[in-house]
C-alpha positions in Angstrom: 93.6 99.2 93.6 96.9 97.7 94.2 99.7 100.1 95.9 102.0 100.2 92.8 99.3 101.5 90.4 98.2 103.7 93.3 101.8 104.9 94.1 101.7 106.2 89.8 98.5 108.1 90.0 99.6 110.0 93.3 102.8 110.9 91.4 100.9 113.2 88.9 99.3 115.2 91.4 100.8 118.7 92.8 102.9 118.6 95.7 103.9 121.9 95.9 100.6 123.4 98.3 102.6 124.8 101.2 99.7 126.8 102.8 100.3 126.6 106.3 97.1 125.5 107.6 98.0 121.9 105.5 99.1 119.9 108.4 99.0 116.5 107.1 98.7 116.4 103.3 99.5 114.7 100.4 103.3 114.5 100.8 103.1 111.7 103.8 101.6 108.5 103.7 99.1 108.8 106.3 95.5 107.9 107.1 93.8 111.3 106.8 94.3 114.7 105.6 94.8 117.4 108.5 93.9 121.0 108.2 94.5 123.8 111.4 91.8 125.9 112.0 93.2 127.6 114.8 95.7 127.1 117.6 93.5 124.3 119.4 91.4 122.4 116.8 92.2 120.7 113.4 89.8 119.0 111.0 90.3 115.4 110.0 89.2 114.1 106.7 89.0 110.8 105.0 86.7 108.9 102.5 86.6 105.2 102.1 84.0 102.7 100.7 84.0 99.0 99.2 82.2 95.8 97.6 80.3 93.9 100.5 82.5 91.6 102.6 79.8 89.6 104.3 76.3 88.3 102.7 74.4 90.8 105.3 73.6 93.7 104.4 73.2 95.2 107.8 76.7 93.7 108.9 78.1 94.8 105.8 77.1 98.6 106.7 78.2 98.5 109.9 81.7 97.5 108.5 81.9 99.5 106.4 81.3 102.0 108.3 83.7 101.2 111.3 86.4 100.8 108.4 86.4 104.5 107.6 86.1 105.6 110.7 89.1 104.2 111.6 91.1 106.7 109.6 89.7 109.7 111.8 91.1 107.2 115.1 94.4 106.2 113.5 95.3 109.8 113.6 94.5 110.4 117.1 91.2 112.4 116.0 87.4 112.3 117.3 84.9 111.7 114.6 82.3 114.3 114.5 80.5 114.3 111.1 79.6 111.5 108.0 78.3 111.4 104.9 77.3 108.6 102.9 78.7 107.0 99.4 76.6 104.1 98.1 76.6 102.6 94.6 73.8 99.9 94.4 71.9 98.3 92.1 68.4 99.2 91.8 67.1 95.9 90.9 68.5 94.3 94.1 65.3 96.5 95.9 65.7 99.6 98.1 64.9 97.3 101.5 68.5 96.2 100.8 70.0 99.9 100.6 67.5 100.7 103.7 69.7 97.9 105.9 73.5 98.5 105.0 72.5 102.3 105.5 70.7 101.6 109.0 74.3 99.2 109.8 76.6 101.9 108.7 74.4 104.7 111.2 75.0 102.6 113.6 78.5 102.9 113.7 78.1 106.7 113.6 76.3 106.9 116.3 78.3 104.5 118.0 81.1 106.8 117.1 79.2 110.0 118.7 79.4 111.5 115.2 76.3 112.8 112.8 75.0 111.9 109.8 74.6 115.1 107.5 73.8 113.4 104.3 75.4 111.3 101.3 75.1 110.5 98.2 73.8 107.3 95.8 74.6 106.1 92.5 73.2 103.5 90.2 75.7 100.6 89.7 76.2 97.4 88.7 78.2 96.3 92.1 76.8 97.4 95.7 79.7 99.5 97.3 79.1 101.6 100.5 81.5 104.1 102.8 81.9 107.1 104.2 83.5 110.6 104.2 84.3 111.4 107.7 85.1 114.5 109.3 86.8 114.6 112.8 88.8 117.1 114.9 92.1 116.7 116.7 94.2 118.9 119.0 96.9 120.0 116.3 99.9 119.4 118.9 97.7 115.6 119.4 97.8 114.3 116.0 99.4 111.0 115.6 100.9 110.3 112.1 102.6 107.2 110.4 106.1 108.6 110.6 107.9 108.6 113.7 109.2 105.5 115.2 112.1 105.5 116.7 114.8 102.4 117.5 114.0 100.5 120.2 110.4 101.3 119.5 107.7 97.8 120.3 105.6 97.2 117.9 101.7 97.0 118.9 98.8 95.8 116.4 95.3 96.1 118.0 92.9 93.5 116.1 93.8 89.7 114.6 94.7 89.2 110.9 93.0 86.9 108.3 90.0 89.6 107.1 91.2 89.0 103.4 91.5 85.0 103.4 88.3 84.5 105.4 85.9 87.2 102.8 87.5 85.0 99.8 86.5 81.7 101.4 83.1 83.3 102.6 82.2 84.5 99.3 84.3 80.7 97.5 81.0 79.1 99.6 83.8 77.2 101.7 82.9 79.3 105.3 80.1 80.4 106.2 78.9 83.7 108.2 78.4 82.3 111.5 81.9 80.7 111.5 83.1 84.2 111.0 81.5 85.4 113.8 84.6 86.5 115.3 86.2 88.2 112.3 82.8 89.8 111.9 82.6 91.3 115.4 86.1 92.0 114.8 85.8 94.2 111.8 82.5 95.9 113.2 84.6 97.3 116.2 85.5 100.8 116.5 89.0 101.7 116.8 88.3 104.3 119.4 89.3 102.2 122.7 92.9 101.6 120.6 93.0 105.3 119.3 93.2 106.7 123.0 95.4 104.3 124.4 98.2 105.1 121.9 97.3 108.7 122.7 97.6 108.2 126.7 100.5 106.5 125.8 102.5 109.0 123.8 102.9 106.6 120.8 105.4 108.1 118.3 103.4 106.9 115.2 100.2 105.2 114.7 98.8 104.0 111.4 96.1 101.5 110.6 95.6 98.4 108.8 94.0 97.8 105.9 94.2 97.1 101.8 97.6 97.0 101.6 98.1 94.5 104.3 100.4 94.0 107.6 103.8 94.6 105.6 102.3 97.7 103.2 100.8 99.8 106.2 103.7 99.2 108.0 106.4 100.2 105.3 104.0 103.6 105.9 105.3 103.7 109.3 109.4 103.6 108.3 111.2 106.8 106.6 113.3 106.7 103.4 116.2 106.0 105.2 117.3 105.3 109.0 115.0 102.3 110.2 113.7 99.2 109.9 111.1 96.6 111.6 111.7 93.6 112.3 108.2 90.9 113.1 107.8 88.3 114.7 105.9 85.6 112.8 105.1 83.5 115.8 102.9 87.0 117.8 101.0 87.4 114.5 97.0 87.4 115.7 94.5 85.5 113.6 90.6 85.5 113.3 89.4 82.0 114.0 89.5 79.2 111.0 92.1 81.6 109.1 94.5 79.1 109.3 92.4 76.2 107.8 91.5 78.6 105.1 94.4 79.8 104.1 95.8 76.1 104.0 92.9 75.1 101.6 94.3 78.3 99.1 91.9 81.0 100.3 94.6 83.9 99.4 93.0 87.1 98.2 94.2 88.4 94.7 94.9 91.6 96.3 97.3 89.8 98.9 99.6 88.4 95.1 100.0 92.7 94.1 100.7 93.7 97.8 103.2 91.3 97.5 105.0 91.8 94.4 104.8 95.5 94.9 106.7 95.5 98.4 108.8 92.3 98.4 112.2 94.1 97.9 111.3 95.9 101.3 110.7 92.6 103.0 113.1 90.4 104.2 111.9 86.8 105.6 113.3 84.2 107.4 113.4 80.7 105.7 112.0 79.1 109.0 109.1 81.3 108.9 105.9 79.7 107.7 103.3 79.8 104.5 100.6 81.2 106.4 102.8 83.5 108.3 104.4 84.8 104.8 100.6 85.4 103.3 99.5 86.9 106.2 102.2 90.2 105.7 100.0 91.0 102.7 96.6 89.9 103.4 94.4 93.0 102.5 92.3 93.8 105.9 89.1 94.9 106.3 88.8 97.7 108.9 92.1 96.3 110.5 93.3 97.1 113.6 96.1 100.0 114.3 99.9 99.6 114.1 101.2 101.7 117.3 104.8 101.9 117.5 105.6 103.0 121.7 108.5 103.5 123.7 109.2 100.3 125.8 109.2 102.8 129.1 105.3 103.4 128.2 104.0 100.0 127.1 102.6 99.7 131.1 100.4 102.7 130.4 99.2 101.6 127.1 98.3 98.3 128.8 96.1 99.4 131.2 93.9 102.2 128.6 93.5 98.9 126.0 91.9 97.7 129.6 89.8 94.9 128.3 90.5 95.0 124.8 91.2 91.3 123.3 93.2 90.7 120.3 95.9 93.0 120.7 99.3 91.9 120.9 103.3 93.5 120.5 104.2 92.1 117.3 108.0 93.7 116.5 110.4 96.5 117.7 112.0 99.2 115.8 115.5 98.9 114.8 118.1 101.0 113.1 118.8 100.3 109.2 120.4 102.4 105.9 116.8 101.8 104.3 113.0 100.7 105.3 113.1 97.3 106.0 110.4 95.2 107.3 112.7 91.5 108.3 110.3 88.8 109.4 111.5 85.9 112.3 110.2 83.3 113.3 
């Protein structure tokens, strides 16, 4: 579903649940819901599931998988329970079901969380997620909101997820030449999470349907600051550049843009690709972390080994949310 028609439905629920134990809810555009239990421990919930991505069914789980997970990590939180959601088609056999299952458990375990159950449906379409449950220090809990100017810009995985799935399932890529985008999307955000926890990061969010430009409009207030990219730091997967030249651009990536362009502002030197790749819908994307400049040594060194990550932008002071795009 595309942000604008998302952004109506939201608008006919209640806003007005003020109980104090709510402390991430539906007024903010975050990740996850956050709810205190006591002084030291919060509970972190999320739900997420999709079509396949990839023709495996194990990869596809395990994917999947690390996608929702991800919400639990882009709020600073430790996943510590799952529960399957799979809609699947009967006639496609239950040895099928049996291996995106097995490839979402996986990335549970992986995650050092537990599977406590689930739940299937008869459908036309395959779709598989999770509901996660994680916990989180209340005082620890990163959010969307809270940038400040002169805040970098860090994203933690390449972009391209959206333009390489079309051409995967267009029969113009195959699999194996998106072995790198596959890895990529199967990796946890955990090694990212704590680093921009280490790091003190003042918001956090992480990247997915709504592209690089939606997720971080998330991150900028009604009024007081802007972002400005650089096209020329933007990460990609391998062969996202020869796909997106042959016309490989996502339908969802034609709404993110319509819905958003008024909030973007980009520079006539910057590139096609570049331009697509603001509103490329990911698939279990990496994290936005905006951090002081004066702690960027510390994330550093917790990302340790991690590849693909890069400072993309800094924080800037501006009347309304701006994202303004260089080259």
């Amino acid at each position: 579903m595309g942000p604008e028609d998302l952004e109506k439905i939201l608008r006919v629920l209640p806003q007005d649940d003020i109980r104090p134990e709510i402390l991430v809810g539906l007024d903010t555009p975050d990740d996850a819901g956050v709810f205190m239990l006591d002084d030291d421990m919060a509970l972190v919930h999320s739900l997420d599931f999709f079509t396949p991505i990839v023709d495996d069914p194990y990869l596809f789980g395990q994917i999947a998988a690390a996608n929702a997970l991800s919400d639990i990590y882009a709020m600073g939180g430790i996943p510590l329970s799952a529960m399957n959601i799979a809609c699947f088609p009967c006639s496609l056999g239950m040895d099928m079901l049996a291996r995106i299952l097995e490839g979402g458990f996986s990335k549970i375990r992986e995650a050092g969380a537990v599977l406590l159950g689930g739940h299937t449906l008869d459908d036309d379409e395959p779709k598989y997620g999770l509901a996660v449950t994680g916990r989180v220090h209340p005082e620890r809990i990163m959010t969307s909101l809270g940038a400040c100017p002169g805040d970098l810009l860090a994203l933690t995985k390449p972009l391209g997820t959206g333009i390489l799935a079309t051409a995967l399932k267009g029969g113009f890529l195959s699999e194996a030449e998106m072995t790198q985008a596959i890895e990529g999307m199967s990796r946890l955000n955990y090694a990212a999470s704590r680093a921009a926890l280490q790091a003190g990061a003042n918001g956090c969010t992480d990247v997915t349907g709504f592209g690089l430009a939606g997720h971080l409009l998330d991150m900028l207030p009604d009024h007081g600051l802007g972002c400005e990219i650089r096209a020329s730091r933007l990460p990609l997967y391998e062969n996202t550049r020869e796909m997106a030249g042959m016309g490989m651009i996502p339908a969802g990536a034609y709404k993110n843009r319509d819905f958003l362009v008024e909030k973007v502002d980009v520079a006539g030197e910057v590139g096609e690709l570049e331009r697509d790749l603001l509103y490329d819908p990911q698939t279990s994307g990496g994290l936005l972390v905006a951090l002081s400049p004066h702690e960027l040594e510390v994330f550093e060194q917790q990302m340790g080994g991690e590849n693909g990550w890069t400072l993309i932008g800094r924080f800037f002071e501006n009347p309304s949310p701006l994202i303004r795009v260089i080259p």
